[in-house]
matplotlib code that plots the C-alpha trace (Angstrom):
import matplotlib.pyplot as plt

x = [16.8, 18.8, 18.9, 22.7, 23.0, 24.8, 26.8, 28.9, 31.2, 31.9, 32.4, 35.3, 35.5, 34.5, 35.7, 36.3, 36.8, 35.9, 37.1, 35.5, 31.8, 32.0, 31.1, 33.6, 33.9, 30.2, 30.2, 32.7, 31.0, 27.4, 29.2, 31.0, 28.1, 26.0, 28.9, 28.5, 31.0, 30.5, 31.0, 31.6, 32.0, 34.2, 33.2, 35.5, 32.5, 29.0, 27.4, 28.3, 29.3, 32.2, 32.8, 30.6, 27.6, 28.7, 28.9, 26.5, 26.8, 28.1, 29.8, 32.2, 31.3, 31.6, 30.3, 27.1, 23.7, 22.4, 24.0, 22.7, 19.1, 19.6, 20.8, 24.1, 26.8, 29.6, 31.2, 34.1, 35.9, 35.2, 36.3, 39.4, 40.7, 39.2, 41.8, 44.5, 44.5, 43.6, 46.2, 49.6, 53.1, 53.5, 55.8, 57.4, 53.8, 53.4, 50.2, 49.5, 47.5, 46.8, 44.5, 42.8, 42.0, 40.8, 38.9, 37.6, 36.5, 34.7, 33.0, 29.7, 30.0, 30.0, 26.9, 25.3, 26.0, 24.7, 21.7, 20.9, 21.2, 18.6, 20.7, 19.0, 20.7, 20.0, 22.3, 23.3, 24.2, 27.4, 30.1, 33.5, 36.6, 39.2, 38.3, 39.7, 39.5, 36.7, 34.9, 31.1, 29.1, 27.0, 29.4, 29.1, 28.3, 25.6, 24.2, 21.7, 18.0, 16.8, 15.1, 12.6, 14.0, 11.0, 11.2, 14.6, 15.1, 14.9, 18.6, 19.7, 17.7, 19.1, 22.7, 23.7, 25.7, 24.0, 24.6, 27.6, 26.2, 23.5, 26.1, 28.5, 25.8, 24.5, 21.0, 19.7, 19.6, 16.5, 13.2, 14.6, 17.7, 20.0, 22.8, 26.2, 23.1, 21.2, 24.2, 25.1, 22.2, 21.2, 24.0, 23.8, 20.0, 21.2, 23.9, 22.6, 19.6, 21.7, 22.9, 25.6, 26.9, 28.1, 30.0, 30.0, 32.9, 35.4, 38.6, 41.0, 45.1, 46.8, 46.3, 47.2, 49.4, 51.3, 53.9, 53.7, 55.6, 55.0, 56.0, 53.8, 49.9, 47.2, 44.3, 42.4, 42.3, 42.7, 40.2, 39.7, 36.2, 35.2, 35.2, 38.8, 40.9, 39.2, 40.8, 38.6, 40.2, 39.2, 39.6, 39.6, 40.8, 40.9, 39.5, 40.6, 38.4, 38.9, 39.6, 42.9, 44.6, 43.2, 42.0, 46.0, 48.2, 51.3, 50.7, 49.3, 52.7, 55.0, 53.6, 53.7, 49.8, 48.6, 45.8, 44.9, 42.8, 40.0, 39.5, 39.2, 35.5, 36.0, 33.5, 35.6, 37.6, 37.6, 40.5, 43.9, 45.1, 46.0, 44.9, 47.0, 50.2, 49.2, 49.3, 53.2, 53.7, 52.1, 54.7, 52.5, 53.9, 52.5, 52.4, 52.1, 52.4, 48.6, 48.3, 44.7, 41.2, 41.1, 38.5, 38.2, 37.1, 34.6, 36.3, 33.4, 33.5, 34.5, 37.6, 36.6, 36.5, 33.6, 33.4, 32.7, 32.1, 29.5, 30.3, 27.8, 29.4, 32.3, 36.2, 38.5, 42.1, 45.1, 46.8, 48.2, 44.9, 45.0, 43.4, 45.4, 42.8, 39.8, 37.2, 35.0, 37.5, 36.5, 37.0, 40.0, 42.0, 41.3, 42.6, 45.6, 45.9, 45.5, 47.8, 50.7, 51.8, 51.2, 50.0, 46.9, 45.8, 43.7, 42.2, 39.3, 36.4, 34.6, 31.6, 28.7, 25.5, 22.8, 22.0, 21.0, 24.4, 24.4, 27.4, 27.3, 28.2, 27.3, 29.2, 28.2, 27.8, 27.6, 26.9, 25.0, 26.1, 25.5, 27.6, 30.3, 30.4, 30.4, 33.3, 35.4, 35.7, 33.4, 33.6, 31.1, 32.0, 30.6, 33.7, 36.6, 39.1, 37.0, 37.0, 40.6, 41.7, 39.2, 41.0, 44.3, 44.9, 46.6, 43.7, 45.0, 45.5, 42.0, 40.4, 42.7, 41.5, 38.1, 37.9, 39.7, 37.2, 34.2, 35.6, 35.9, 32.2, 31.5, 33.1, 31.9, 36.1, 38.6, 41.6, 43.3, 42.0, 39.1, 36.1, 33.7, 34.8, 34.3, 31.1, 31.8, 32.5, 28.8, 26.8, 26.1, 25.9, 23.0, 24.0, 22.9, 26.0, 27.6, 29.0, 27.2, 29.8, 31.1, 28.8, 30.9, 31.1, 29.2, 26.3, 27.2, 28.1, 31.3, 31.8, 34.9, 34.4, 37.8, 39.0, 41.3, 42.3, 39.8, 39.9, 37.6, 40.3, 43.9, 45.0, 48.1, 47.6, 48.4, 50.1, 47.5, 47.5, 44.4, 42.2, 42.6, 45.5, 47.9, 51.4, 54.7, 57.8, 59.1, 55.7, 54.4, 51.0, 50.6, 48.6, 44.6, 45.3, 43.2, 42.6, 40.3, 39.3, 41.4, 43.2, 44.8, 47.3, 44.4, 44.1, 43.9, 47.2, 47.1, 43.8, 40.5, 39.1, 35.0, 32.2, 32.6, 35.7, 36.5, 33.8, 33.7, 37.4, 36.7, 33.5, 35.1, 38.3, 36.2, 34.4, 37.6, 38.7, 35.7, 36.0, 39.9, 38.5, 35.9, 38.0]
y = [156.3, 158.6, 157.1, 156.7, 154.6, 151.8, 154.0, 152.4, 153.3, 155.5, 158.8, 160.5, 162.6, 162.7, 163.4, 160.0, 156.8, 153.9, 150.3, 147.5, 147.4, 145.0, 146.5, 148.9, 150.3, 150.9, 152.4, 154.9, 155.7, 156.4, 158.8, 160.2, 161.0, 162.2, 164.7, 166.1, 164.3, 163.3, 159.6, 156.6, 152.7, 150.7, 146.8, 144.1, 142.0, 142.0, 142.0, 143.8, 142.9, 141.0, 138.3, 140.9, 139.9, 135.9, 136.9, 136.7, 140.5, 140.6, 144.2, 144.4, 147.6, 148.7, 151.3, 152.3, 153.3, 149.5, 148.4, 150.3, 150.0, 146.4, 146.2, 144.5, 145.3, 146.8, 150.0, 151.5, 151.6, 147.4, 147.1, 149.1, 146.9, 143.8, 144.6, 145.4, 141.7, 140.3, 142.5, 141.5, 141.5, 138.6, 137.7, 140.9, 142.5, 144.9, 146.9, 150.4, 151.8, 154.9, 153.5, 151.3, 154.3, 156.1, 153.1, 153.0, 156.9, 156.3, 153.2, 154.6, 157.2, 155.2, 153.5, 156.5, 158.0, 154.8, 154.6, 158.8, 157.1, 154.6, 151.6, 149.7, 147.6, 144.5, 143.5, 139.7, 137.6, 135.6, 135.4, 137.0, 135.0, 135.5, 134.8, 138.0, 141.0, 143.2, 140.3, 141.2, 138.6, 136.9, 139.5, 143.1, 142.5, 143.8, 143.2, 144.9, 144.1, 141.9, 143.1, 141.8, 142.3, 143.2, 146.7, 147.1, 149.3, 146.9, 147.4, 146.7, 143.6, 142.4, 143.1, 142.2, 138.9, 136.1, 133.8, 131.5, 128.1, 129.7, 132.2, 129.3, 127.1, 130.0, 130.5, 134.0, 135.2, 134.6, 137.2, 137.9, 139.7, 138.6, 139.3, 140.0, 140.7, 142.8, 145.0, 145.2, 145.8, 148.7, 150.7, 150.1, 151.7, 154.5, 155.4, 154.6, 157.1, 159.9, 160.4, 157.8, 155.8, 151.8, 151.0, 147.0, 145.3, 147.6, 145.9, 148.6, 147.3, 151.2, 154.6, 157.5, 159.6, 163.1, 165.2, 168.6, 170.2, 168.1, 164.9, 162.2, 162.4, 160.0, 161.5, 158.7, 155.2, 152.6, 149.8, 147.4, 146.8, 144.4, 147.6, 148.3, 150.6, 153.6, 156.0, 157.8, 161.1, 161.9, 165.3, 164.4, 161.0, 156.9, 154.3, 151.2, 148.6, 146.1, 143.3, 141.1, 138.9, 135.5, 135.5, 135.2, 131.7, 134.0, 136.3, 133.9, 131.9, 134.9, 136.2, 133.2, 132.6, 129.1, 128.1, 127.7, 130.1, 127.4, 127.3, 130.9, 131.9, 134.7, 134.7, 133.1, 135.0, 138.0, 139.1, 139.0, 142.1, 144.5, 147.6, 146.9, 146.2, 149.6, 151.2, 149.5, 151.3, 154.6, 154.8, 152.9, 150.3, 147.4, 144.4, 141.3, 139.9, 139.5, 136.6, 135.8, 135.1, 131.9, 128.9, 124.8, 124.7, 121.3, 120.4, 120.1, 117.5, 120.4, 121.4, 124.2, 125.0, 125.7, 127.9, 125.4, 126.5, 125.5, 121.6, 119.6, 116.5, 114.6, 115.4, 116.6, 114.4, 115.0, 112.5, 110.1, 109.8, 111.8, 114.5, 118.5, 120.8, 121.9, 121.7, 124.2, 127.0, 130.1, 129.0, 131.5, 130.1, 126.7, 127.3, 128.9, 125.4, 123.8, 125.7, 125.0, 121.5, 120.2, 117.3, 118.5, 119.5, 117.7, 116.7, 114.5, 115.4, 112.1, 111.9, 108.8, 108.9, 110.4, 113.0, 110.7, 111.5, 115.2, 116.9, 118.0, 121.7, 124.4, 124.7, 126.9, 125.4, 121.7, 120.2, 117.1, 114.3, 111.9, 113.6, 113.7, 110.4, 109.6, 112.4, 111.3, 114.3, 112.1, 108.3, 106.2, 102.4, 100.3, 99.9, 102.9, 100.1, 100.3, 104.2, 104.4, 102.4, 104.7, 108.0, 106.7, 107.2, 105.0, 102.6, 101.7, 106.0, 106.7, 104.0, 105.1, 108.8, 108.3, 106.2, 108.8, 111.4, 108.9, 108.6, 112.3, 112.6, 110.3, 112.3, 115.7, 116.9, 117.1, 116.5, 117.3, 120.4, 121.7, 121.6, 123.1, 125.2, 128.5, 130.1, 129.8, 126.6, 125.3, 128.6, 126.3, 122.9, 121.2, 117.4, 115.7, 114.7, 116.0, 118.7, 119.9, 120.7, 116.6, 114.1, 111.1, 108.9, 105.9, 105.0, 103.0, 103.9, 106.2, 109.1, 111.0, 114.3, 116.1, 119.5, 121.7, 125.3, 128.1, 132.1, 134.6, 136.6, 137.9, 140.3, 141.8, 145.1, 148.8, 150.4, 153.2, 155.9, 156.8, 158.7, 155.4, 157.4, 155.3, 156.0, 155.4, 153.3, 156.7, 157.3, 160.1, 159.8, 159.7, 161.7, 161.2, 157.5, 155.6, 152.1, 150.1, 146.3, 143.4, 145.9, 147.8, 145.5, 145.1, 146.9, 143.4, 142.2, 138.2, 138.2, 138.2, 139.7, 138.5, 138.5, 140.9, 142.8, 142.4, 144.1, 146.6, 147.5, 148.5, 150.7, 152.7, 153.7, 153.9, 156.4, 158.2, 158.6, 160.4, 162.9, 163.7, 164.0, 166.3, 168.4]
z = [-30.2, -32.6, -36.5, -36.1, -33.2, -34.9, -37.4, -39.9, -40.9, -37.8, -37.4, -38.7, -35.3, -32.3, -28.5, -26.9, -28.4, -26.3, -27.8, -26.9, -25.3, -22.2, -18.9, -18.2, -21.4, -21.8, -18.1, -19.7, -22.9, -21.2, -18.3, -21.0, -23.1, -20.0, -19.6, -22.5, -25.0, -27.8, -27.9, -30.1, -29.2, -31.3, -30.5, -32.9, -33.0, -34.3, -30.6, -27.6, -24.8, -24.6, -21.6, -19.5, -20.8, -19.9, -16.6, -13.7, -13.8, -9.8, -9.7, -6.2, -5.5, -1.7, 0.0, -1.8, -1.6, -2.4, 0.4, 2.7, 1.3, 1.5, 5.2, 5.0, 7.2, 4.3, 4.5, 2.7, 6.0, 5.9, 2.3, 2.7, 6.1, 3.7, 0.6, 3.1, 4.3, 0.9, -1.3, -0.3, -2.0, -4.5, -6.9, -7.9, -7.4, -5.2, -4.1, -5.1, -2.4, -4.2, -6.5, -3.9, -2.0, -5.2, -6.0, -2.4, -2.5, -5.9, -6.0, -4.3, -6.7, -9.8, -8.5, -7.8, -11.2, -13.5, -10.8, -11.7, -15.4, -14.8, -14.0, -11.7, -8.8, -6.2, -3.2, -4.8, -1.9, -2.7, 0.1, -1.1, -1.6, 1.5, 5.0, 5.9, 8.2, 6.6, 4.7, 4.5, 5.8, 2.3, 0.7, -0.9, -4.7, -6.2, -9.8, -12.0, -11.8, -14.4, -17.8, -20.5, -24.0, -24.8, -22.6, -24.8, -27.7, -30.5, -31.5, -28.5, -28.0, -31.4, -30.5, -26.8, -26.9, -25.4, -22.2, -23.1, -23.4, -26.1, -28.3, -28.6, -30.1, -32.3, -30.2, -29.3, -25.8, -23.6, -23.4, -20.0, -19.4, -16.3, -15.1, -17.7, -20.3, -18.1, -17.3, -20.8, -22.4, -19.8, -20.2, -23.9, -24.1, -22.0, -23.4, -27.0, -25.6, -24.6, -28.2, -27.8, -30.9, -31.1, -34.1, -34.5, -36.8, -35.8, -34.6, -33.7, -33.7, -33.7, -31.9, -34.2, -32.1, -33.1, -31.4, -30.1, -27.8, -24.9, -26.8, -28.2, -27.8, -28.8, -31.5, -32.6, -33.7, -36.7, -36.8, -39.8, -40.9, -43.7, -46.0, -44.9, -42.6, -41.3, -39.3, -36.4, -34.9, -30.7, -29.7, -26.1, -25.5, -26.3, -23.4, -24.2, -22.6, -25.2, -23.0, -22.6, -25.1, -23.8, -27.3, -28.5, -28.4, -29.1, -26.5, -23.8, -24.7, -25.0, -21.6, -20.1, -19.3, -18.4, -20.2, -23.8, -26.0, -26.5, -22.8, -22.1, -20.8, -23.4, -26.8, -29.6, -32.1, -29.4, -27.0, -28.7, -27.5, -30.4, -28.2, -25.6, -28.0, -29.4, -26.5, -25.7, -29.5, -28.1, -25.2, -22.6, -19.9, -19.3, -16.6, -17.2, -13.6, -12.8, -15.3, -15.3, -13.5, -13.1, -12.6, -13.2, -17.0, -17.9, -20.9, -23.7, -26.8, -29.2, -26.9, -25.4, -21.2, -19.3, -16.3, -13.8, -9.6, -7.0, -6.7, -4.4, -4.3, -5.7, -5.8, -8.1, -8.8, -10.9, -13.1, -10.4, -8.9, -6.1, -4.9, -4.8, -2.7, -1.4, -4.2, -3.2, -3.0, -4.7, -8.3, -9.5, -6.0, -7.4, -10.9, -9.6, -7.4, -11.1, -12.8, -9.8, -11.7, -15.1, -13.5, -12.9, -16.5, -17.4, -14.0, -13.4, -11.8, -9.9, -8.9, -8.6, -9.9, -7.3, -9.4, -12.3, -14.0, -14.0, -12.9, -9.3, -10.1, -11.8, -15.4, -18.1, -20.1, -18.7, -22.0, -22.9, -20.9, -23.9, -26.0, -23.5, -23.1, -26.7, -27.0, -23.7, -22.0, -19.2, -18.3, -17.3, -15.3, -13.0, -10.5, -9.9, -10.8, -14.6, -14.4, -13.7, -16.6, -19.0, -17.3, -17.1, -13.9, -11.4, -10.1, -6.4, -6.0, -7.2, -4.8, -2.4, -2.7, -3.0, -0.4, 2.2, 0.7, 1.4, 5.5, 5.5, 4.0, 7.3, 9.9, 8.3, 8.3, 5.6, 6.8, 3.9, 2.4, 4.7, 3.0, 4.3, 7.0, 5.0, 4.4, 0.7, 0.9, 1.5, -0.2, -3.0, -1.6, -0.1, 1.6, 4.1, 6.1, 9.0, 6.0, 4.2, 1.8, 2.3, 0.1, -0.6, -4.1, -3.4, -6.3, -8.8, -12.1, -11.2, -13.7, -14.1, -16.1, -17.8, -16.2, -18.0, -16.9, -18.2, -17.2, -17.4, -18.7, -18.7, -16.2, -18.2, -19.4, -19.6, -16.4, -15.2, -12.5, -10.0, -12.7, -15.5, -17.7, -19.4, -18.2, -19.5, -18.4, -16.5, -14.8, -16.7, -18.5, -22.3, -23.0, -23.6, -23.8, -20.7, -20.0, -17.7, -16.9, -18.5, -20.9, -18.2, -15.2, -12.4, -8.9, -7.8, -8.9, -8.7, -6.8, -7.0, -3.7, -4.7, -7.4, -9.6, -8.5, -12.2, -13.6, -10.6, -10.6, -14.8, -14.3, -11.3, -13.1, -16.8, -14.6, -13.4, -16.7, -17.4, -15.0, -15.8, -19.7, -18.7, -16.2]

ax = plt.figure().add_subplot(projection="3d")
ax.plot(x, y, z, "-o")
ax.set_aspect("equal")
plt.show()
């Protein structure tokens, strides 16, 4: 590994800036370097990674060579017919096919490249989110393979942020690598190896930009470090992939985002969306119409929201006791279902006691269930009359509710909402019953567990064309400025086709901007 791989301060020059370090970013920075750029990654924080290395690491990637070695049925043809049914026209959003094609044509690519760079990948069997023309069967994602820290360079060991439920109680990661981490920390040791450079501590709030004859252009950043303001100069270009501004009250209330900061999914202190404000100085446009990805947040004693999915038993109810949709929906559909009426945040997860008081989900992180208790964000009684009166909730709607649940648990259909008729619906779930998906509230004590609205990010970002370049209100590009993942407005628009179209959608068009760099 060279001697300046974590350079500080950084370089006064180089050809491409990349700010931030999560998955897309880094996927830009080690193509970049590969290419033949000099390259230098400007992370706020003092680990890399960003939400990315949260994340299961599930990259929605159609089309490529893993696929096929793994024997599923995708195709690009199959993805494209997928997004046509999934992407539709929504609240003043409307579909640019363009860059679904160009994301179509270069997602096997982008595999192919990081796999020619080392990055190992594994089909991940997780059904995608729409029943919809084109939906692979046990879906398309694939993830990288695991890795022991040990097989790491040691500054990249030292540095990639850990999983969430150990980074937000100050613990290091674990001696294997998995998913988000995995991901991270690969494309960190290549691109570190190829003569790359990662500058921690660098938060970067303005784009130096000068005029010429073709109008305004960006050169380079400022960042602030804890010795100061440092300007770095780019002779080719500046990726932002810095992220949204989940990390920003202001913005998340100026924009019109539901959700709180301390329920974001996103590592604290992180996100608040000075590159993307820097880019509306620079010229840029930006949308704001894709709000966010979405997902049922456990509330935890200290206030924060935990990304919650997978539920094997139980049901979910809002304030008047009664129960607002399929539970085991994908889990950005079901925040979106949350966010529909302020009478659902908080809501209150029930469930009984069969699993020996453990939620019934996966959450991470769940949290001690002792100290929840002792905290309030869950309840504990003996009758759901008791646990009413402890939530607050109307005690005649929550029997009432529960009750219809329990007859539909019976019968093996929900009337109401459908659970269980959708492959997703019972990939996580195990009962017993006529569903699978259906296992009733029955076993004294009663627990109700506090839901608020978490996201894995916002979706508001700079407006960008096919090859990742920033444009401006007029359409024209400014030039060298790009943008990928939650700093530029999504592909996706207000959906989330399935696992990991965030993270895939940001390494195919950080990879696009590469190639219009380098051309």
């Amino acid at each position: 590994m060279p001697a300046s791989a974590f350079t500080h301060p950084a370089p006064v020059e180089v050809d491409l800036i990349v700010v931030g370090s999560g998955g897309g970013a880094m996927t830009g920075a080690l193509l970049a370097q590969r290419a033949g750029l000099s390259v230098v990654v400007l992370e706020r924080t003092d680990r890399v990674g960003g939400t990315s290395a949260y994340s299961g690491g599930a990259c929605w990637l159609p089309g490529s060579a893993v696929q096929q070695r793994a024997g599923i049925a995708d195709s690009t043809e199959g993805a494209r017919t997928y997004l046509e049914a999934v992407l539709q026209p929504d609240d003043g959003w409307t579909p640019d096919g363009a860059k679904v094609e160009a994301f179509l044509a270069h997602a096997p690519v982008v595999v192919a490249e990081l796999e020619a760079a080392g990055i190992d990948f594994e089909w991940l069997p997780f059904p995608e989110y729409y029943d919809a023309p084109g939906r692979c069967p046990m879906g398309r994602s694939i993830q990288p393979t695991s890795i022991k820290r040990a097989a790491l360079p040691r500054d990249v060991a030292a540095v990639v942020r850990p999983p969430v439920e150990r980074d937000r109680v100050g613990e290091e990661g674990r001696n294997t690598l998995t998913g988000g981490q995995a991901l991270i920390a690969r494309l960190a040791a290549a691109f570190l190896g190829a003569g790359g450079q990662i500058c921690t501590g660098h938060t970067v709030r303005d784009l130096l930009t000068e005029t010429d004859v073709s109008g305004d252009k960006v050169v380079g950043v400022w960042a602030l470090t804890e010795h100061g303001a440092v300007e770095v100069r780019a002779r080719r270009g500046v990726l932002l992939g810095s992220g949204g501004f989940e990390g920003s009250e202001a913005r998340r209330d100026s924009h019109d985002t539901p959700g709180r900061v301390e329920w974001s999914m996103a590592p604290r202190g992180t996100n608040r969306g000075e590159p993307i404000s820097a880019a509306l100085d620079a010229g840029a446009a930006v949308d704001w119409t894709g709000l966010g990805w979405f997902c049922p947040g456990l509330e935890q004693p200290d206030g924060g929201g935990s990304f919650t999915l997978g539920f094997r038993s139980g049901l979910m109810v809002d304030g008047s006791g009664r129960r607002y949709g399929n539970e085991s929906l994908p889990y950005d559909q079901f925040g979106r279902l949350m966010a529909a009426d302020p009478a659902r945040i908080p809501s209150w997860f029930v469930f009984d006691s069969r699993e020996g008081g453990r939620l019934p989900g996966i959450a991470m992180p769940e949290g001690d269930p002792a100290a929840h208790l002792e905290a309030g964000t869950w309840v504990r009684a003996d009758t759901l009359e008791e646990l009413a009166e402890q939530t607050g909730v109307p005690a005649s709607a929550l029997v009432t509710s529960v009750a219809r649940f329990n007859g539909f648990c019976a019968t093996g259909v929900d009337e109401d909402f459908g659970r269980g008729s959708d492959e997703y619906d019972t990939f996580f779930t195990a009962g017993e019953g006529p569903n699978k998906a259906l296992t009733g509230v029955e076993q004294a004590p009663f627990y109700a567990a506090r839901f608020v609205l978490s996201d894995l990010g916002t979706k508001g970002g700079v407006v960008t064309d096919t090859s990742g370049r920033a444009l401006r209100p007029d359409g024209s590009a400014v030039p060298r400025l790009y943008a990928c993942g939650n700093a530029a407005a999504p592909m996706t628009g207000p959906y989330y086709p399935g696992p990991g179209a965030p993270l895939g959608t940001a390494m195919v068009f950080a990879s696009l901007a590469v190639r219009d760099l380098v051309d």
